[in-house]
N, C-alpha and C positions, 0 to 999 in steps of 0.2 A: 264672659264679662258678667253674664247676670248671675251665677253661681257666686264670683264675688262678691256681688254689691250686695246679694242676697244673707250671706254669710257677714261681712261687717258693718251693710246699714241696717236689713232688715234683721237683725239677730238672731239668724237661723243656725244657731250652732248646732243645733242636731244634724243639719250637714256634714260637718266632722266626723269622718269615719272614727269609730269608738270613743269620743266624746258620749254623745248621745249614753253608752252603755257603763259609764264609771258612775261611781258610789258617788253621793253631795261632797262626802270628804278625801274622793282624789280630784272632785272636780275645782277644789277650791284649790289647789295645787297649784294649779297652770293661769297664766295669766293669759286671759280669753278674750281681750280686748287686742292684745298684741297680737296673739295668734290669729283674729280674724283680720287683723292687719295685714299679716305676711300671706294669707289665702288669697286677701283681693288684689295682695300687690302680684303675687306669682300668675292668677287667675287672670289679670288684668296686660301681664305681660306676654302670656301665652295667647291672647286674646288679637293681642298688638301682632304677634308672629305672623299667625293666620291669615291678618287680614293683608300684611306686609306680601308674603307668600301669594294674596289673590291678587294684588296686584299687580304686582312682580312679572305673575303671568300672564297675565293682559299684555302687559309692556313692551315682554319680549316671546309674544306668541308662542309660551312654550308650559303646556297644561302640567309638565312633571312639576316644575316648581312650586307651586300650590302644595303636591305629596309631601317634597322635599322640606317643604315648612312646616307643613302641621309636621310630619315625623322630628321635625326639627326641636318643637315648640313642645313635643310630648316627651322626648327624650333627655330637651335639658330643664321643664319645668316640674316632672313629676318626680325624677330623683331632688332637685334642688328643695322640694316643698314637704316631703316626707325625711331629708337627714334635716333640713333646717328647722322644722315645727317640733322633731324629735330631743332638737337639742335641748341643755339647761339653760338657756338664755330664756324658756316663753315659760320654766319653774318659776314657782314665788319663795 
């Protein structure tokens, strides 16, 4: 969560893996406002996984589900956040 909020409150786009290392004129390229958009949203909902996952386990005394979540929350938010920030939707 705070990678998110860090990335579209505090405008730490050099967060952004190779952001940070493009020329001024491919950085004006991408719209960087959207894109820290979809970071805090993915960030935010891997975040929500996690914490669903420790609960989860409390609930039903059973410490794999906690694994089963984060593996859960890494698997469907770190493809979802590299093909979707890839796409031409976050071009200008």
């Amino acid at each position: 969560m705070l990678l998110g909020a860090l990335i579209k409150y505090g405008k730490c786009y050099f967060l952004i893996a190779g952001y940070n290392t493009m020329s001024k004129e491919e950085k004006e390229k991408y719209n960087i406002a959207a894109l820290a958009t979809l970071f805090k949203n993915v960030m935010f909902g891997m975040a929500l996984l996690i914490i669903i996952g420790y609960f989860a386990s409390k609930w039903f005394h059973n410490a794999n589900l906690e694994n089963i979540f984060l593996f859960i929350s890494i698997l469907t938010g770190i493809p979802y956040l590299l093909i979707t920030s890839n796409s031409k939707k976050y071009k200008k």
